[in-house]
N, C-alpha and C positions, 0 to 999 in steps of 0.2 A: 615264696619258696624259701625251704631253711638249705643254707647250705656249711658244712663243718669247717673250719681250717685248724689243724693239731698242729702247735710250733713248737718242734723240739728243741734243744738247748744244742748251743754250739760250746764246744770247752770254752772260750775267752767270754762266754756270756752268761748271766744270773739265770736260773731255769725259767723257762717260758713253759705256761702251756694256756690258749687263747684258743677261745673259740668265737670266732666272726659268725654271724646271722644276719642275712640280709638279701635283697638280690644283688649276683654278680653276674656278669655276662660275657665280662671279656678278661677277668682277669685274676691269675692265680700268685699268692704271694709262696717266692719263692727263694733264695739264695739270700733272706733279712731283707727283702724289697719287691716290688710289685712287677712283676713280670705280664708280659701282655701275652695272652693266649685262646686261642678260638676254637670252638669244634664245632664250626655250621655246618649245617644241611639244610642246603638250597638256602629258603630265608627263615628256617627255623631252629631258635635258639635252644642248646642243651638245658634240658630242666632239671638237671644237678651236676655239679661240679665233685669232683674225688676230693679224699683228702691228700692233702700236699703233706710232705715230709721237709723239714727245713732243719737242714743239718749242718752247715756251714759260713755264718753270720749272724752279725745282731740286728733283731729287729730295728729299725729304723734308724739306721745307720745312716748318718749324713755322707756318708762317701760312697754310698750304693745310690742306685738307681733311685727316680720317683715318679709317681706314677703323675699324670696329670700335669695341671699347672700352679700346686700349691703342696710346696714343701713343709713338714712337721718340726725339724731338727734343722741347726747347721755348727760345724765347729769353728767358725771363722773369728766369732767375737770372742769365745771362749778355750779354746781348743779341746774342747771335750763337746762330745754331744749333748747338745742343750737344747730343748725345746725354744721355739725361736717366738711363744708364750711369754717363757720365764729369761730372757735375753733382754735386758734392760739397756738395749741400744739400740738403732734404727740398722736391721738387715733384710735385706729384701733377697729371693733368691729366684735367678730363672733356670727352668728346669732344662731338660733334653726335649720334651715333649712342646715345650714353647721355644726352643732353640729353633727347631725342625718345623714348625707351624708355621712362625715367620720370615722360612727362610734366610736366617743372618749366615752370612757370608766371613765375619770374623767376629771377633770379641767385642768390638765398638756397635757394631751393627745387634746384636745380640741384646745389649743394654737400652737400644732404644724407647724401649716401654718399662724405663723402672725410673723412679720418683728421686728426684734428688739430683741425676746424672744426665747430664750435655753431652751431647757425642756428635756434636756439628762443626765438631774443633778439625782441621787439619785434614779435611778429604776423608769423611770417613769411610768410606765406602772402599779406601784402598786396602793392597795386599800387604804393606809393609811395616807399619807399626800400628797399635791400640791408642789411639789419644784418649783420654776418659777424664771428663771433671766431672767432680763430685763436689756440692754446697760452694761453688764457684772456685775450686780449685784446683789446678793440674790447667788439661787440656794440653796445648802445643806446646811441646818442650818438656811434657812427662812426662817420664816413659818409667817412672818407678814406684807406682803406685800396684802393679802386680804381681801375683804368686801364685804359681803354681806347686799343686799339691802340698801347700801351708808351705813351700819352701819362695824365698823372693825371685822372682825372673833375673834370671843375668842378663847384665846392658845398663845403657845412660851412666855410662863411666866415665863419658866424655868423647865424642864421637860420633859415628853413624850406626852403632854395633849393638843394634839392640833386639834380640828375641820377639818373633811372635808364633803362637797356637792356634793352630785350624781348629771353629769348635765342633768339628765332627769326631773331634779326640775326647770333648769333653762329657762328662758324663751332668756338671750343672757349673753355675757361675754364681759366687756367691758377692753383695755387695755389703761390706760392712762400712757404713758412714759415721763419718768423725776421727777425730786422732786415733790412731791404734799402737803406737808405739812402747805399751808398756809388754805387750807380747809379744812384737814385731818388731822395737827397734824402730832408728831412723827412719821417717815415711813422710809423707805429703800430710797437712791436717785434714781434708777432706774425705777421708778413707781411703781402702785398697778394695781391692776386684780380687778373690777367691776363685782359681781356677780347679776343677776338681778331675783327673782323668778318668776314663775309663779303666774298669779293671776287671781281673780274671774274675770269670763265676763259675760256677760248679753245674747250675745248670746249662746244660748245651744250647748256644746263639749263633743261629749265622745268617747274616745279611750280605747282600749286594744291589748297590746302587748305580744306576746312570741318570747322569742328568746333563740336559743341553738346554740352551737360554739366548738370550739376547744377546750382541756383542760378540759372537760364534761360539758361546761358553760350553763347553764341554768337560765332564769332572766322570771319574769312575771312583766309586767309593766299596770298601768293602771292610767284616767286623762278625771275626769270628772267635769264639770263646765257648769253654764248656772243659771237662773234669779231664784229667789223663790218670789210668788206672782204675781201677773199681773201688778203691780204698778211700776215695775221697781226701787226700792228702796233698795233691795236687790239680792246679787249674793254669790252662794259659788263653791267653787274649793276644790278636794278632788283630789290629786296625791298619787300614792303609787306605792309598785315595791317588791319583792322576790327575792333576788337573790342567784347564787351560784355557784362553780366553784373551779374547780383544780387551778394549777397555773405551769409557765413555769419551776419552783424550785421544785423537788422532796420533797412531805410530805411537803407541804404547800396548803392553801385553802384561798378561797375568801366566804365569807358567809357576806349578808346585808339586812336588812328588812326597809326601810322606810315608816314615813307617813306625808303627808304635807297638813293639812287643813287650808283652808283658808275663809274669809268671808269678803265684803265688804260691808259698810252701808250708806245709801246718804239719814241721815236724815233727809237733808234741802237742799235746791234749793244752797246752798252755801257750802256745808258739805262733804267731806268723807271722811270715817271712816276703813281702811281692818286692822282686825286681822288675823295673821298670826304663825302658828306653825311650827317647824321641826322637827320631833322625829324620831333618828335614834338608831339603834342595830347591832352592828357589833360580829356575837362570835368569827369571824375568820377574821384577817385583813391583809394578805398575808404577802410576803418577805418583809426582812429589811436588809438584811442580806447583804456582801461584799467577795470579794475575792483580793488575794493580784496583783499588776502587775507581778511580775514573775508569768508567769503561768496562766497568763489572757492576759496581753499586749504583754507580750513577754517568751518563752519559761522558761521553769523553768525546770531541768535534763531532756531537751529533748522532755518537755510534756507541753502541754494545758489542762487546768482544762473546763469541758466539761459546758456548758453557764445553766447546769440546775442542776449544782451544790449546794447542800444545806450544810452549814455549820454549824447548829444548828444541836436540837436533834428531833426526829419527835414527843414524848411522852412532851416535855420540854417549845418549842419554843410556843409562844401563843400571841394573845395580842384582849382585848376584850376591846369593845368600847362602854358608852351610850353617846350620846348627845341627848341634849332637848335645841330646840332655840324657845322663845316664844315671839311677838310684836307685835306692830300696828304703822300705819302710819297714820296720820290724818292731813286733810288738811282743810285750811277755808279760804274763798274767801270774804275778810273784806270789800273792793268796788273795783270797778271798776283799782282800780291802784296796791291793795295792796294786799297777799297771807301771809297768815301763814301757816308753817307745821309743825309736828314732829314727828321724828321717835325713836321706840323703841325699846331695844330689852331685855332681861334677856335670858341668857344662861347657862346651866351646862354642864359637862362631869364628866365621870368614865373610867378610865382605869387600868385593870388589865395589866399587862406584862410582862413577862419574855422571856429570848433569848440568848441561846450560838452562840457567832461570832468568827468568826477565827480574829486572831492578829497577820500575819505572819509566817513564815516559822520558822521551829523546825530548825536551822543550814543552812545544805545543804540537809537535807531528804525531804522528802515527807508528813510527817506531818507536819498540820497546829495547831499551836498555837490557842489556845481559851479563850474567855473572857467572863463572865456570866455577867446580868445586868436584874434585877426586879426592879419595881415599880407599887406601887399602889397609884393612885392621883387621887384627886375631886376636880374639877375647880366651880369658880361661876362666874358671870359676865353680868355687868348691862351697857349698854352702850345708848348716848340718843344723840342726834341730833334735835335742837331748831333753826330753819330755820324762817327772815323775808324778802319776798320777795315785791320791790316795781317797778312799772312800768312807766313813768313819763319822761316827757321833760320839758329840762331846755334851753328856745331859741329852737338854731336849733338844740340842741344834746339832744337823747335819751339814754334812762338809764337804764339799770336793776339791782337795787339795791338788793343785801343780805347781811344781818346781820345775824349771826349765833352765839350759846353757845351751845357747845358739849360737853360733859361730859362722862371718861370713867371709869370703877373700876373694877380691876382683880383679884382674888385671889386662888391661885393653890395649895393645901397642899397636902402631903402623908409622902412615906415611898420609899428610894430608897435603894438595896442593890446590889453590885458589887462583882466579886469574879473571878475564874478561874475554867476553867472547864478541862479535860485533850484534851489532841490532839489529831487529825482526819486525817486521810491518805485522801488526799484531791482525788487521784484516784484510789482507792480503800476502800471508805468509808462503815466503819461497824460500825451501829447505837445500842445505846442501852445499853455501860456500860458506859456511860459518868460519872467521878466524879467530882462534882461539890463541891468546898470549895467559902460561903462567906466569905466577912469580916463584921465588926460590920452594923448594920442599920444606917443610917440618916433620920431623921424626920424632914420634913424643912416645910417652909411657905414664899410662893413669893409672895409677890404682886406690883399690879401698878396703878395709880389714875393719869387723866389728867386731865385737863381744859382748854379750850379752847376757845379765842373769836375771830371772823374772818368778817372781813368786804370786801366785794365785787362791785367791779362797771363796767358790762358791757356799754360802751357807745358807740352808732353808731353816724356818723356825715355824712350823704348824702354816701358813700359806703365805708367809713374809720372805724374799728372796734377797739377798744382799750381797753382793760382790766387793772384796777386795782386793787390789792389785797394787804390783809394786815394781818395777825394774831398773837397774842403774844398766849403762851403756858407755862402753871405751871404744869409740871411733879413729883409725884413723887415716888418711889421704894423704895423696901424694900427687903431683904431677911432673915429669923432666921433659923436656924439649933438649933432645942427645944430640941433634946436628947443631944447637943453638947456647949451649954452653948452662944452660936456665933450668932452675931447678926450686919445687917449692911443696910444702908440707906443712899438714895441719893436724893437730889432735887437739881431740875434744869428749867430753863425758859429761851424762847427763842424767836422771833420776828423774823418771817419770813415773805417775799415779792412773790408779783412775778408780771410783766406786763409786756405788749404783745401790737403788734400793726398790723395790718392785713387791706389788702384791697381787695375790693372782685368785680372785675372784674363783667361786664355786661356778660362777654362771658365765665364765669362759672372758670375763674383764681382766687387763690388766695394767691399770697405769706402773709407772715410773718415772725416777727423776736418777740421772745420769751427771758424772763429771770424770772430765778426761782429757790427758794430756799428751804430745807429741813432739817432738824434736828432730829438725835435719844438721846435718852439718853441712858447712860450709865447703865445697869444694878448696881442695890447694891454690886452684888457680884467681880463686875467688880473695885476693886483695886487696886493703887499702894503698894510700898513694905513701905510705912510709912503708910497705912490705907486706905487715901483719896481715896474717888471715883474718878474716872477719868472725864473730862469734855464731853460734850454732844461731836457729830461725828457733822459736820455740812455739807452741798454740797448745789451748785451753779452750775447752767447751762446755757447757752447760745444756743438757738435753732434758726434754722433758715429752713425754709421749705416752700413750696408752693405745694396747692391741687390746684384740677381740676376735677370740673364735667360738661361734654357737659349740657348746657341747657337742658329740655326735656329728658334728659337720666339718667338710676340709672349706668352708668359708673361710676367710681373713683378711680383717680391718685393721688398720695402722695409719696413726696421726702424731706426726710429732712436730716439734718447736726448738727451736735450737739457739744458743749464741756462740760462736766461735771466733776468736781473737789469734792473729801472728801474729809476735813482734822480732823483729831486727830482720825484719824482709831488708832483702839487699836487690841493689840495682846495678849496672854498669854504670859507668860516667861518663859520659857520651866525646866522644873521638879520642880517649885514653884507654889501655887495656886496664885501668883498674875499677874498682868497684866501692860502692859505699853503703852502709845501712840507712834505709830511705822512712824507717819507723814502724808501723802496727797498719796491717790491714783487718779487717771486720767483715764475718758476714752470720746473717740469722734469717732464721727465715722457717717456714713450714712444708711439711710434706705431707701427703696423703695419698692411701693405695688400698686398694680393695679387689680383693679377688674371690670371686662367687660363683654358685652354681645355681641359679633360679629352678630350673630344670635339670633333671638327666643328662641331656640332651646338650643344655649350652651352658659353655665355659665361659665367663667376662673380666677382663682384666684393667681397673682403670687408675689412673693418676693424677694428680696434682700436685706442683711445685712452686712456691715463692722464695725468690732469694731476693735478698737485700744485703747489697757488698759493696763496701768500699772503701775507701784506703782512708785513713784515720789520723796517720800522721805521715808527710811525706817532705822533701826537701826541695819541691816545688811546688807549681801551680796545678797539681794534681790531686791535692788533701781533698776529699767529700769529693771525689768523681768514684764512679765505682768501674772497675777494670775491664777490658775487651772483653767478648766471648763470654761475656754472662747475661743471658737475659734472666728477667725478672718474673715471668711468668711460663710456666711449663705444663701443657698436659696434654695425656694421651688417652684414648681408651680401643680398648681389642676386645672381641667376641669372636667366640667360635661355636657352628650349630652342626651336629652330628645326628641325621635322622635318623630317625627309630624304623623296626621295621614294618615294610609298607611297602609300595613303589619306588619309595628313595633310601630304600634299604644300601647302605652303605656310601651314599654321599654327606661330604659334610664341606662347612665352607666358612672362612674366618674373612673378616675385615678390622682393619686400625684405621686409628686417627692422630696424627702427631702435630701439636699447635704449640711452636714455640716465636715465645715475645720476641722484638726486635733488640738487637744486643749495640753498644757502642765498639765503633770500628779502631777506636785506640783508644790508651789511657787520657791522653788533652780533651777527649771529647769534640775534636774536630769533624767529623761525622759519623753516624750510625748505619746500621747491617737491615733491613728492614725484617718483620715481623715474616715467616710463612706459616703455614699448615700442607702437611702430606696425606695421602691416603693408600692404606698397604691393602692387598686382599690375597685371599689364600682359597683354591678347588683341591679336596681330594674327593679320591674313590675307591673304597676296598673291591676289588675284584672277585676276593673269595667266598661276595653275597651271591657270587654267580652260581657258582659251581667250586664243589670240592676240586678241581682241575686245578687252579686261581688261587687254592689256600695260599695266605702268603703273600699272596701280589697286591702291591695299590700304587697310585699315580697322584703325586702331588702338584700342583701347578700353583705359582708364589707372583706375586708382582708387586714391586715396590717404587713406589711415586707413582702409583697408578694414573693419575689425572696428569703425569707428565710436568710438572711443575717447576718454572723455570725460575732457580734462584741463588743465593749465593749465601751458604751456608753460619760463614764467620769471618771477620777480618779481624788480624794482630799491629796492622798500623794500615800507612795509606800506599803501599806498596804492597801487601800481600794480601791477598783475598783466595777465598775461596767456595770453587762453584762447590755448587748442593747435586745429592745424586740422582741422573738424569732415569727416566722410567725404563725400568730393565723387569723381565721375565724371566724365570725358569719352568722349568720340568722335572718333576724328579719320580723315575719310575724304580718302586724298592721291593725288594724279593727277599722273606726271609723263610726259615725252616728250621 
């Protein structure tokens, strides 16, 4: 069956007119993006579809929706919509529709099945921060490797005060790997995580979800959007969600209230306008908590500390969260060659805190050592993004020029206080007379201001693709300690590169060879033993990889090889507050990922990762050891089968597999984390194979650690370990119209 789709031209977009041929069944492109839509009767499918009118976006727009689990486009390595073809660096993208398949509960959880990235660092499975390593970097203790809506997250200014995004907000989650700083500024060298939200659409959306689960979980979600007026000039998006829940940790809770409205405005044939809000409330923000390797990794008098272990007090432990993220994106289409945009954001947070942690074994007994730690901090932060984009041929090469001035400023103050609390029989725990002694308060003040200007030049020459880039960077920090008389500051500026060269095959090949650089600075408080701050961290990398997508098909193949080098990684220097540069850490290694459709029917998702990391030059006995929390061998694969119609007219059902190597439990190599494998699985059912009654209704059912799998995810030395996520269920029954 032929069926037509006419795509009219939106003002900010070059004229389209497209006609698709093919069979469709469920879906009609709409608002520059694939919109899911049904018109059965009983279990028979319409045997032609209308034509759509698409008056209000650009086709394939990386910050629109996507259909499936295999994205075309992303702006995250490039800041313009680039085919993720002709993108001469390793980005992998999960959609909405594999967000919501495999059930992920937050951002960490979401990246589980993408190539390159660990997310077994720090309890991933909790509600309060994103740990994410990428090519063996980040993990526990990073929390600034994200961005939302290309703008950076506020938080990790020093503190407990740092942002996270429910991804029921998010519309995909982009992963660009390797240094990215010559667009972005100061970052980690392993890449950032690309958060993408929802936004207004013009076509009318509205959903409501309940979902209840293991652990007493209970969540109401809901995600309403569509045009105000007849004029098409206006659009608003209203998300929001209830949630709440036990947690796998005895005397801990999961409690979150979001709201995300949003408005978009297209006051001129050349114009738009979306404002954009996040208000979040957390009273309860689950486990933080650790346990030691004896007695997690490996027997301790004989005994394993049982995985739902709680180490705090149930009356004591707390940690209460406001953030408010508030901005707008505005774009203006100056003629025919040339785009201005810019994005904004102003953000605050509140966090109360308090939390008794075990600090190792009492001797040789059975009590655990305990350590108290409060704070109360208020974050502010203004962060802006000054995009000019130009379009243009010079002879026989084309161009896509940006120039950009990004602007960031942080500022984190409170009150933190530390102390001890007495000890806990870690298997036989009796809660309730804990005494707690602090010591004196700190009153401190962190901040951090960048600037940034970055010059960009995509150029094609007949099927040759080559990237140039350029940015200098004026960072600078601070830290004062106000009750403590203490005070310290650091600037720094840096020039980083990066370019790329890529060819892109008639027959849907495209190798590449990449190079690119990144720079952090140095925190204020981060000094040597005469004062000085220390020098910025800097990395370099060398990529080399080739994708492939068949013509005509949303397959895609991606293989790459990489070497990336830090130098002047800096360490503490153990029982002094200051610090040292301990030399150049290394890691390379390959990645593999392929997403296919063998059938209609079934979706498959699979990966592989090798890392090879290790410290290079250091100032101990730790040179050629490669660091905690990196195993050396990674892979996963997901499928999902959606019957056709028949008897099993509207069921469908996904399974994974996640098998990750055994990692070393600290940098000395005094013991390792042992090897696991998980297995996830996923039931739905549309209802409205039933009857036109049911349009709209289906039932998802999600389980993760299926097989129950009892283990202990990563450790950062020989006191902190952590359990892996114990087998949990949900249900998610969604209704839309």
């Amino acid at each position: 069956m032929s069926v037509p789709f006419v795509l009219h031209r939106h003002p900010l977009s070059p004229t389209i007119s497209i006609v698709i041929t093919g069979i469709c069944s469920t879906t009609l492109l709409t608002s520059g993006f694939a919109q899911a839509a049904e018109n059965r009767d009983g279990n028979n499918m319409p045997a032609e579809l209308p034509v759509v009118q698409v008056t209000d976006d650009r086709i394939a727009n990386a910050l629109m929706p996507t259909e499936g689990y295999t994205a075309s486009t992303s702006r995250s390595a490039t800041k313009s919509d680039t085919p993720l073809l002709e993108t001469a660096q390793s980005v992998s993208v999960v959609t909405r529709e594999q967000i919501e398949d495999q059930g992920a509960n937050s951002v960490q959880q979401a990246l589980r099945y993408t190539p390159g990235v660990f997310t077994g660092a720090r309890n991933g499975f909790g509600n309060r921060y994103d740990f994410i390593s990428m090519r063996g970097f980040g993990g526990v203790g990073n929390l600034d490797n994200i961005y939302f809506d290309g703008l950076k997250m506020a938080g990790d200014v020093g503190g407990y005060n740092s942002l996270q995004i429910d991804p029921y907000f998010l519309e995909r989650i982009d992963v660009f790997k390797g240094p990215t700083s010559v667009l972005y500024g100061q970052s980690y060298p392993g890449g950032l995580v690309g958060l993408t939200s929802k936004r207004p659409l013009f076509t009318p959306l509205h959903e409501i979800q309940l979902e209840a689960g293991t652990q007493n979980k209970r969540t109401v979600r809901f995600d309403f959007s569509g045009p105000l007026g007849d004029d098409q000039r206006i659009a608003y998006r209203l998300v929001g969600l209830a949630s709440g829940s036990d947690s796998q940790f005895d005397h801990v809770e999961n409690e979150r209230y979001t709201l995300a409205p949003s408005v978009t405005l297209l006051p001129t044939e050349d114009t738009s306008l979306t404002l954009m809000a996040y208000l979040q409330h957390e009273p309860n923000s689950g486990y933080y908590g650790w346990t030691p390797a004896d007695g997690s990794v490996r027997d301790h008098n004989g005994q394993r500390i049982e995985n739902d272990f709680f180490d705090g007090e149930p009356d004591f432990n707390g940690f209460e969260r406001y953030q408010r993220l508030i901005g707008y994106q505005l774009e203006h289409q100056i003629n025919d060659a040339w785009q201005a945009r810019q994005n904004f954001r102003f953000a605050s947070a509140d966090i109360d805190y308090d939390q008794i942690y075990s600090s190792g074994w009492v001797g040789d007994s059975n009590q655990l050592n305990r350590r108290v730690a409060s704070a109360d901090e208020s974050l502010h932060a203004y962060k802006v993004d000054n995009q000019l984009q130009g379009n243009f041929a010079t002879g026989p090469l084309e161009h896509t020029l940006l120039f950009g001035v990004d602007y960031q400023y942080q500022r984190n103050s409170g009150s933190w206080r530390f102390g001890a609390a007495s000890p806990l029989d870690a298997f036989d725990p009796q809660y309730g007379n804990a005494q707690v002694t602090y010591g004196a308060p700190t009153n401190f003040i962190d901040k951090v201001e960048q600037t940034g200007v970055y010059l960009q030049d995509q150029i094609s020459l007949g099927q040759w693709r080559f990237n140039l880039a350029g940015r200098q960077d004026w960072a600078d920090t601070s830290t004062a300690y106000t009750n403590l008389g203490m005070a310290s500051e650091s600037d720094s500026d840096s020039f980083t590169t990066r370019a790329s060269l890529l060819y892109a095959f008639d027959s849907g090949i495209s190798p590449y060879l990449s190079y690119s650089e990144s720079f952090e600075p140095a925190s204020a408080t981060n000094t040597d033993v005469s004062g000085n701050t220390l020098d910025p961290s800097e990395a370099s990398q060398y990529e080399l990889g080739i994708k492939y997508q068949p013509p005509g098909s949303d397959d895609q193949y991606t293989a790459a090889l990489y070497h990336l080098e830090q130098e002047n990684v800096s360490e503490s220097i153990p029982n002094t507050p200051f610090y040292e540069a301990i030399g150049k850490v290394r890691s390379r290694g390959l990645e593999l990922s392929a997403k296919l459709h063998p059938t209609e029917q079934l979706s498959l998702i699979a990966s592989y990762t090798y890392t090879d990391m290790e410290y290079v030059e250091t100032n101990d006995d730790t040179e050629g050891n490669t660091p905690y929390g990196v195993p050396r061998h990674m892979a996963s694969a997901w499928g999902k089968y959606e019957f056709s119609p028949g008897t099993l007219n509207g069921l469908g059902f996904g399974a994974g597999i996640r098998c990750n190597d055994a990692t070393w439990g600290n940098d000395t190599h005094t013991f390792d984390v042992e090897n696991y494998t998980l297995v996830d699985a996923m039931l739905e059912y549309d209802f409205g194979t039933l009857s036109r009654d049911f349009q709209g209704m289906d039932l998802r059912v999600n389980a993760v650690n299926l097989l129950d799998k009892d283990y202990v995810s990563s450790c950062s030395s020989a006191t902190i370990c952590h359990f892996g996520e114990a087998r949990n269920m949900t249900a998610t029954l969604s209704y839309k119209w």
